[in-house]
C-alpha positions as CSV (number, residue, x, y, z in Angstrom):
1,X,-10.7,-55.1,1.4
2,X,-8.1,-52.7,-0.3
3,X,-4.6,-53.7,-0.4
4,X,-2.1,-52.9,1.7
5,X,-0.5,-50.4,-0.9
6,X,-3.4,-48.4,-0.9
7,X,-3.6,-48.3,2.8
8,X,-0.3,-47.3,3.2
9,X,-0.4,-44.5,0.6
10,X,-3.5,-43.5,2.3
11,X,-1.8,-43.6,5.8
12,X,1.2,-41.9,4.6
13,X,-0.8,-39.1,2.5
14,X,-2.7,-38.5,5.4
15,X,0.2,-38.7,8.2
16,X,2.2,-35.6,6.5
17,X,-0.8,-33.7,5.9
18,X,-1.9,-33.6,9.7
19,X,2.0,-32.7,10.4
20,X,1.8,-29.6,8.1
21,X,-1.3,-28.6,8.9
22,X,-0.7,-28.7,12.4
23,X,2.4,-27.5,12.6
24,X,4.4,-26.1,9.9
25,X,1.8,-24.1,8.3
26,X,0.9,-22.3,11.0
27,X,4.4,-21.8,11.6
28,X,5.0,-20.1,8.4
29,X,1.6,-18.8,7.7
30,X,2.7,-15.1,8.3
31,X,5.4,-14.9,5.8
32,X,3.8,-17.2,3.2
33,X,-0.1,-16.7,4.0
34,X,-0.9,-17.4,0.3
35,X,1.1,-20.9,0.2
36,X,-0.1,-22.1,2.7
37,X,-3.6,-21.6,1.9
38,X,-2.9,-23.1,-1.4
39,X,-1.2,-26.8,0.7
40,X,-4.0,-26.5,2.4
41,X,-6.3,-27.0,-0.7
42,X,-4.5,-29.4,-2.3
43,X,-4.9,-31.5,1.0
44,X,-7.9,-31.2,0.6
45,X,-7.9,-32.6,-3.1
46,X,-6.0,-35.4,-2.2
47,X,-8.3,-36.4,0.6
48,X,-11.2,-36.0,-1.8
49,X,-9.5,-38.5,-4.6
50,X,-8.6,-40.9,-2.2
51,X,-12.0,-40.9,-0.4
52,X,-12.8,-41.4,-4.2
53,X,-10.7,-44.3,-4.7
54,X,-12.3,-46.0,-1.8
55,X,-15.7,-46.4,-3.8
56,X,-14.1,-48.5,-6.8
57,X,-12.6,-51.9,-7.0
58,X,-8.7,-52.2,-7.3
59,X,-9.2,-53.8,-10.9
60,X,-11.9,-51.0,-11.7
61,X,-10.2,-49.0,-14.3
62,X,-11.5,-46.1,-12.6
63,X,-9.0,-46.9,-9.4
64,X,-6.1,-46.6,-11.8
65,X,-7.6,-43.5,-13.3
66,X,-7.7,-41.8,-9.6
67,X,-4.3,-43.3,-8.4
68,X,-2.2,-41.8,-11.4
69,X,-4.3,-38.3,-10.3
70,X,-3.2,-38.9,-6.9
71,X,0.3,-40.0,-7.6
72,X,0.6,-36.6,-10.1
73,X,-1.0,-33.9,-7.4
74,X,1.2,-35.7,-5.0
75,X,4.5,-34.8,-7.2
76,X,3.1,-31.6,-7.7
77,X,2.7,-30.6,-4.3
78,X,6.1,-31.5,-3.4
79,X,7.5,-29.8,-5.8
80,X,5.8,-26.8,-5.4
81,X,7.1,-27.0,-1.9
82,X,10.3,-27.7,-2.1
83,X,11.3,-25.3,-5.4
84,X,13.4,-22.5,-4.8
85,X,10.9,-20.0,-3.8
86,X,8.8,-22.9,-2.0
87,X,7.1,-23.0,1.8
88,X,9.9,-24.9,2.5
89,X,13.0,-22.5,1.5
90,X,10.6,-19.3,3.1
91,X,10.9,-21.7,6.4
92,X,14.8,-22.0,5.8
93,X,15.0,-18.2,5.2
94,X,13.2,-16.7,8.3
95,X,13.9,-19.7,11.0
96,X,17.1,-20.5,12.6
97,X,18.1,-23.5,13.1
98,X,16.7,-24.1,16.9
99,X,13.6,-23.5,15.8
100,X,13.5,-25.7,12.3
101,X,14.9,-28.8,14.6
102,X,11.9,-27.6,17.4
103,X,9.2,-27.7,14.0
104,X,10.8,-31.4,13.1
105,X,10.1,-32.4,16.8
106,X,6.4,-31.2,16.8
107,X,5.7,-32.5,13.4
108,X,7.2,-35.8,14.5
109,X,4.8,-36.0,17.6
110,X,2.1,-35.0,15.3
111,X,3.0,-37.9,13.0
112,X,3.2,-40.4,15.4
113,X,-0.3,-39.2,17.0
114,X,-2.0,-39.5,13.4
115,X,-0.1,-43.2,12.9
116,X,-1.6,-44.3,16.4
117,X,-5.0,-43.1,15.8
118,X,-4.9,-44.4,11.8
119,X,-4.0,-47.6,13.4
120,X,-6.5,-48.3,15.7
């Protein structure tokens, strides 16, 4: 069985790229088409590293290999989205304020739908 770490990571990778996806990309997709295609492929990357780290042991050095990949496309990802010119600044720029808390509120629900059906 993998250890509780790694299930979490997965959960949590997995979580806030159903929210985005969902919601927030699609929100912002006409004023920053070619970000959010790019998110949207490195989603899919990390999905494909940690489907990779499923097929090795914990204390195969190959796990550690993928983890430090995941743990750096992670970083990269959020810093790509948060910089100054980011997704997340574009969002800032062209919504108000009622509709970045309404976003928040459907990515939320989204979050908790993915946690409910990751747990069962």
């Amino acid at each position: 069985a993998l250890p509780i770490f790694f299930q979490q990571i997965e959960k949590e990778i997995l979580a806030h790229g159903e929210m985005e996806e969902q919601v927030f990309y699609p929100a912002v997709e006409e004023f920053a088409p070619g970000q959010t295609e790019h998110a949207i492929k490195e989603h899919q990357e990390l999905k494909q590293i940690l489907s990779e780290m499923l097929q090795f042991e914990v204390d195969d050095d190959e796990f550690d290999t993928r983890l430090m990949k995941l743990m750096e496309r992670v970083q990269n990802h959020v810093q790509e989205e948060e910089s100054s010119n980011g997704i997340l600044a574009q969002a800032r720029k062209q919504f108000d304020d009622g509709r970045l808390q309404e976003l928040a509120k459907q990515m939320q629900q989204v979050r908790r739908n993915s946690e409910e059906e990751l747990a069962a």
